[in-house]
C-alpha positions as a printed NumPy array, in Angstrom:
array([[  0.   ,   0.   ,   0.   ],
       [  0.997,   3.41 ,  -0.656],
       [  2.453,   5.24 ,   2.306],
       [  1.272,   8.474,   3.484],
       [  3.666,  11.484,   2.76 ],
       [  4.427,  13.597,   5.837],
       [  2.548,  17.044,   6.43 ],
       [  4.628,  19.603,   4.916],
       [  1.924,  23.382,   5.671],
       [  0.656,  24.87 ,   8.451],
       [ -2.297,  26.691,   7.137],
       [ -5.703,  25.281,   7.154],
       [ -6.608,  25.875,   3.674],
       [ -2.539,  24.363,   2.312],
       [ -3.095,  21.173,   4.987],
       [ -6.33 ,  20.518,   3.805],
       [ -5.227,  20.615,   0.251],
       [ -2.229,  18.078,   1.515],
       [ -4.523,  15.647,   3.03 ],
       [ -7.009,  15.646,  -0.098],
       [ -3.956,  14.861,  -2.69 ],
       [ -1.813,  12.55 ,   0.119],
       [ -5.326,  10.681,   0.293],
       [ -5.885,  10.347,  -3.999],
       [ -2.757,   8.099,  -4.644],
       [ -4.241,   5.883,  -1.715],
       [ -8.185,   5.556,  -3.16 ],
       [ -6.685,   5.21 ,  -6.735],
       [ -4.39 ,   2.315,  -5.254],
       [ -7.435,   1.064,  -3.07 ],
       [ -9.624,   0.919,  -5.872],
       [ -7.484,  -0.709,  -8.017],
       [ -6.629,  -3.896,  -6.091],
       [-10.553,  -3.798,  -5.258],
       [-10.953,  -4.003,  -8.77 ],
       [ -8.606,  -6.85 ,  -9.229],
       [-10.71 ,  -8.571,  -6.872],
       [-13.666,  -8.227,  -8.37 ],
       [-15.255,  -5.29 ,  -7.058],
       [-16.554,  -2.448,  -9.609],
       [-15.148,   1.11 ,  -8.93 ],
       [-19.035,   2.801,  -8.255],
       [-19.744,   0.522,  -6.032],
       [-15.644,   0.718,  -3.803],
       [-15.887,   4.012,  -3.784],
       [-19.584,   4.587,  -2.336],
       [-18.594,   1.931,  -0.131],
       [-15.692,   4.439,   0.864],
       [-17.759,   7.255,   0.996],
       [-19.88 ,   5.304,   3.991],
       [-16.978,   4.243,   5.951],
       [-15.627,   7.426,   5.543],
       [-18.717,   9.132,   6.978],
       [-18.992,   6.672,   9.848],
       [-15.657,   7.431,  11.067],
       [-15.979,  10.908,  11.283],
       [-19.132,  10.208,  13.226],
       [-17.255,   7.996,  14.986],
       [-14.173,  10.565,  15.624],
       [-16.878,  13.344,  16.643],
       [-18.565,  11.407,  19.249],
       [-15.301,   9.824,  20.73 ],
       [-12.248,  11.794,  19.478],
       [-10.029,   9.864,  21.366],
       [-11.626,   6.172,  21.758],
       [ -7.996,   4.707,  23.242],
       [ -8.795,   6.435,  26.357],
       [-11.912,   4.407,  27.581],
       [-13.629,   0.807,  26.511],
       [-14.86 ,   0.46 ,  22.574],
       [-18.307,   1.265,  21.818],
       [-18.645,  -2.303,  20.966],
       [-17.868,  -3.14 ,  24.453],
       [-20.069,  -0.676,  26.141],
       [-23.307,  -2.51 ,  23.448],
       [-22.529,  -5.531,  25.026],
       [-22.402,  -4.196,  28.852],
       [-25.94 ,  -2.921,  28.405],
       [-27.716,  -5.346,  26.505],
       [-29.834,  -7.002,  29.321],
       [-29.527,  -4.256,  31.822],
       [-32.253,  -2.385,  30.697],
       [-30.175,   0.174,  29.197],
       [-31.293,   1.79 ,  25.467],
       [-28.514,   1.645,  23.461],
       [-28.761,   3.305,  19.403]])
């Protein structure tokens, strides 16, 4: 897999740029060996899309989810206990 190049701005606007281009060579390279496996391009990159949007969602509600138990964990404490869990 393609490695990551290192962060070379500071601004908002130039890192955001960075990340966008850093992350192309890495969807075009993902996309390719899902293709190779079968997989049509539409369909990889909604798929990435998705994923993508769940971990931001993820990342907003838990920015740091080494520091405590994975939500996966915490389901499986409350199922049973009465607890309402979405």
């Amino acid at each position: 897999m393609t490695k990551i190049p290192p962060l070379t701005t500071t601004t908002s606007m130039d890192r955001a740029r960075e990340a966008v281009t850093a992350m192309e060579a890495i969807i075009r390279e993902l996309v390719a060996d899902a293709n190779a496996a079968g997989w049509g391009s539409k369909e990889v990159l909604n798929a990435i899309v998705e994923t993508a949007n769940k971990q931001r969602l993820a990342y907003e509600e838990d920015p740091d989810p080494s520091d405590g138990p994975a939500v996966d964990a915490v389901k499986d404490l409350q199922v049973g206990h009465g607890e309402v869990y979405d």
